[in-house]
MIDOSE-1310 file (N, C-alpha, C; in nm, 2 decimals, decimal comma, always signed):
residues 86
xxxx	+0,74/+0,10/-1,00/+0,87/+0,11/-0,94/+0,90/+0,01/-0,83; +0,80/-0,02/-0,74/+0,85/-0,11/-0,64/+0,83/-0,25/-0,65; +0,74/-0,29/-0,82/+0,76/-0,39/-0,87/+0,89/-0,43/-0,87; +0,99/-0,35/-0,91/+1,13/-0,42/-0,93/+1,22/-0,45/-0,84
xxxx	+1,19/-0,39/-0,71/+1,21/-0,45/-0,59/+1,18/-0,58/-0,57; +1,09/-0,60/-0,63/+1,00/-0,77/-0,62/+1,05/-0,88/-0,71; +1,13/-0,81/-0,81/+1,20/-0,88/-0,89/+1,29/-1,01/-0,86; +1,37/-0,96/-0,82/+1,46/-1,08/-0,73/+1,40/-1,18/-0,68
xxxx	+1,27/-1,13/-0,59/+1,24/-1,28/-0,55/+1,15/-1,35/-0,61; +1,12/-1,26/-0,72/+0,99/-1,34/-0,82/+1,12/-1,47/-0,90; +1,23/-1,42/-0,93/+1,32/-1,52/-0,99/+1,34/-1,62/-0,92; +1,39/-1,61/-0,79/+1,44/-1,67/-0,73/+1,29/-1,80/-0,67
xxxx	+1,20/-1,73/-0,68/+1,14/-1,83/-0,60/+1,05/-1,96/-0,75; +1,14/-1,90/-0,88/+1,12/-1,95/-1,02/+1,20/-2,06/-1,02; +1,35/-2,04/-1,00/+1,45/-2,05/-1,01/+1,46/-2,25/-0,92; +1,50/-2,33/-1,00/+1,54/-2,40/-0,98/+1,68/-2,47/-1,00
xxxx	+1,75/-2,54/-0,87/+1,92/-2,57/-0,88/+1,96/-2,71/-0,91; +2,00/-2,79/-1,02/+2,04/-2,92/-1,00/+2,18/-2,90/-1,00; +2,23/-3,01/-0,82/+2,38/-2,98/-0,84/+2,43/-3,14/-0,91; +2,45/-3,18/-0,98/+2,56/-3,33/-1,01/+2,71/-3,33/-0,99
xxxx	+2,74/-3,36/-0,85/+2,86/-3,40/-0,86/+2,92/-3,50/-0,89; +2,85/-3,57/-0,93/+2,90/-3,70/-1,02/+3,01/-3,62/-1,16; +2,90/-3,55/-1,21/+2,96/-3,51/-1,33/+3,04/-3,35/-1,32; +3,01/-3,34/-1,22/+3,07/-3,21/-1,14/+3,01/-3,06/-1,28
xxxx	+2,90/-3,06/-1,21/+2,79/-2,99/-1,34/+2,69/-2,90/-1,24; +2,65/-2,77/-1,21/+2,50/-2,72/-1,16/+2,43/-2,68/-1,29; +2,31/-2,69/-1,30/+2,23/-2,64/-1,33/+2,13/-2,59/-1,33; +2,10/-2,48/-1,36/+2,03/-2,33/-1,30/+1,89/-2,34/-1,36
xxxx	+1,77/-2,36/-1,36/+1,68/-2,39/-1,47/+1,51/-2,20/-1,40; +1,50/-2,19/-1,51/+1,34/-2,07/-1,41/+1,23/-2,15/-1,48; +1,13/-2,18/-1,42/+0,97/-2,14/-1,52/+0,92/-2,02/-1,50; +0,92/-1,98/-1,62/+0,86/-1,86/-1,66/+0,67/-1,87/-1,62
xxxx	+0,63/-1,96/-1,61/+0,50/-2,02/-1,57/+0,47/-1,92/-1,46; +0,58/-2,01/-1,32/+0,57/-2,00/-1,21/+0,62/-1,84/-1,19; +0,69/-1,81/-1,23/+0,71/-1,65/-1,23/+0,61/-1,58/-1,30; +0,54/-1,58/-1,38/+0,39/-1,49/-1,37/+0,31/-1,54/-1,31
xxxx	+0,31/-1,69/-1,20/+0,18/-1,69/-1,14/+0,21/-1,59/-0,99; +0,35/-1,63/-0,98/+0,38/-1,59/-0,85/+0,39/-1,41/-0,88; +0,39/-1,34/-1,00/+0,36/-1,20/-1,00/+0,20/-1,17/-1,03; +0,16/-1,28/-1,04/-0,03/-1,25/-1,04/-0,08/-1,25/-0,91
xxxx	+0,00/-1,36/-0,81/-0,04/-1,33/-0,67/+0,04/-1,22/-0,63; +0,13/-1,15/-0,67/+0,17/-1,05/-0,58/+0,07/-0,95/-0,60; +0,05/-0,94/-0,76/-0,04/-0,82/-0,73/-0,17/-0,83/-0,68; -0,26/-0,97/-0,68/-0,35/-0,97/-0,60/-0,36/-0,94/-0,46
xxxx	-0,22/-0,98/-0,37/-0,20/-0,96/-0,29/-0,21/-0,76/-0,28; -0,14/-0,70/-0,38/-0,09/-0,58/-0,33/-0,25/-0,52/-0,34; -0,34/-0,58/-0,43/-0,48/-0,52/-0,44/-0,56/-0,53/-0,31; -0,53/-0,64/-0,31/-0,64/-0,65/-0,15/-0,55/-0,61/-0,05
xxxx	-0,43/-0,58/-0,04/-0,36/-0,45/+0,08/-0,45/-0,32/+0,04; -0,43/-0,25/-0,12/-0,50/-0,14/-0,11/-0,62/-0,14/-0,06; -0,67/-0,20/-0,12/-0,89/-0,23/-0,08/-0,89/-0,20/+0,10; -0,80/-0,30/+0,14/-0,82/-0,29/+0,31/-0,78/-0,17/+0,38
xxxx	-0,67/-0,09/+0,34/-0,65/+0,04/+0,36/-0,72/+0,17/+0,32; -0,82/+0,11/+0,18/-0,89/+0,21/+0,17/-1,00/+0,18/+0,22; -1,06/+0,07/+0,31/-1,13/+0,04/+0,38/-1,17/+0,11/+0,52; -1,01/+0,09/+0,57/-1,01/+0,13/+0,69/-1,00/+0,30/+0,67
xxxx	-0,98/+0,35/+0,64/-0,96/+0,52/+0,59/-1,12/+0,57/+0,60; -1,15/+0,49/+0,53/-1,35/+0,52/+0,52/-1,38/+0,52/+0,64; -1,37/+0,38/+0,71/-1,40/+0,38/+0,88/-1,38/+0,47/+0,96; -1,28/+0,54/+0,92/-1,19/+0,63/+1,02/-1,27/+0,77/+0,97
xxxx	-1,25/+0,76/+0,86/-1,36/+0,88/+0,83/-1,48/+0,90/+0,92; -1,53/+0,78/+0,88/-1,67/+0,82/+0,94/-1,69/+0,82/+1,07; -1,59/+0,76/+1,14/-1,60/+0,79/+1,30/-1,55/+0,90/+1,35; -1,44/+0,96/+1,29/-1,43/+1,12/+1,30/-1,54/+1,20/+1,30
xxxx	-1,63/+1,19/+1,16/-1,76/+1,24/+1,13/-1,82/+1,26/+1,22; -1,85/+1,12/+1,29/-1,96/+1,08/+1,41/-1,92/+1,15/+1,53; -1,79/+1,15/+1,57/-1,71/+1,19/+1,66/-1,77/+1,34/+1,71; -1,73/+1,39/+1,57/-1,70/+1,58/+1,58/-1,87/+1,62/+1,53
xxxx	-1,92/+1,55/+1,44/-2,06/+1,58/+1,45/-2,04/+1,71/+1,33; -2,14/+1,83/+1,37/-2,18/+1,90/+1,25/-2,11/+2,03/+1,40; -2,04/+2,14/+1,31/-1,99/+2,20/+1,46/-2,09/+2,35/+1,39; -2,18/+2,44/+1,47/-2,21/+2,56/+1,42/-2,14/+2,63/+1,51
xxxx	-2,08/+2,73/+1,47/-2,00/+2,87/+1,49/-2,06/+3,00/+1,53; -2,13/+3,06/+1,58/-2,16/+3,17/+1,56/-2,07/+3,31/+1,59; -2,01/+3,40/+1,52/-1,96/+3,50/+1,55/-2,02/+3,60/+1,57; -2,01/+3,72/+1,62/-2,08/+3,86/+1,68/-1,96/+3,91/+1,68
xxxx	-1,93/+4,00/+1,57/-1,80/+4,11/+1,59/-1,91/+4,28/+1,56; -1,86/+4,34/+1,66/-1,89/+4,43/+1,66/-1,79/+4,55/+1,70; -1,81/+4,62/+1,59/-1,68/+4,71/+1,62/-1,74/+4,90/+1,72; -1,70/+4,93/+1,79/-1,68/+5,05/+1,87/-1,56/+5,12/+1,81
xxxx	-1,65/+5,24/+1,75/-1,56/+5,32/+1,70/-1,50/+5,37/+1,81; -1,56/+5,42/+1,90/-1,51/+5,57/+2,02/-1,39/+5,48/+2,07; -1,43/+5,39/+2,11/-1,29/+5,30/+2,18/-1,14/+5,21/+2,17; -1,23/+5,23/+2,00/-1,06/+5,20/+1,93/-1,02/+5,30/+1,90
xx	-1,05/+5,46/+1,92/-0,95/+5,57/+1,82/-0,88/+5,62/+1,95; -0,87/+5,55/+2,04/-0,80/+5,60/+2,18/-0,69/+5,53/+2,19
């Protein structure tokens, strides 16, 4: 989905303009080449965004981990009849 967001400028950065005003003419030309290389680096790019985010998530994990340690609880509930039926 957010590929097609990226759309536009995968064209545009394809996209080449000749203007002749000699002949009073533009011409609009893409390589298709350069528009799959330039969508190979995006998603390399968007890969190594993930990898580093799931990098740092692990780090953060584990310093939490380190942080908080192992926590033991002990509870002691003991109930008194005589003193709750009052």
């Amino acid at each position: 989905m957010r590929m097609i967001f990226a759309l536009p400028l995968l064209l545009v950065a394809a996209c080449g303009v000749n203007n002749d005003p000699q002949n009073d003419t533009v011409t609009l030309e893409y390589d298709q080449n350069q528009v799959e290389e330039t969508a190979q680096d995006l998603g390399n790019a968007a890969d190594d965004a993930a990898t580093e985010i799931g990098e740092a998530a692990r780090g953060a994990g584990r310093a939490i981990e380190n942080e908080v340690g192992d926590i033991d609880v002990d509870v002691d509930v003991r109930r008194n009849q005589a003193e709750n039926s009052q």
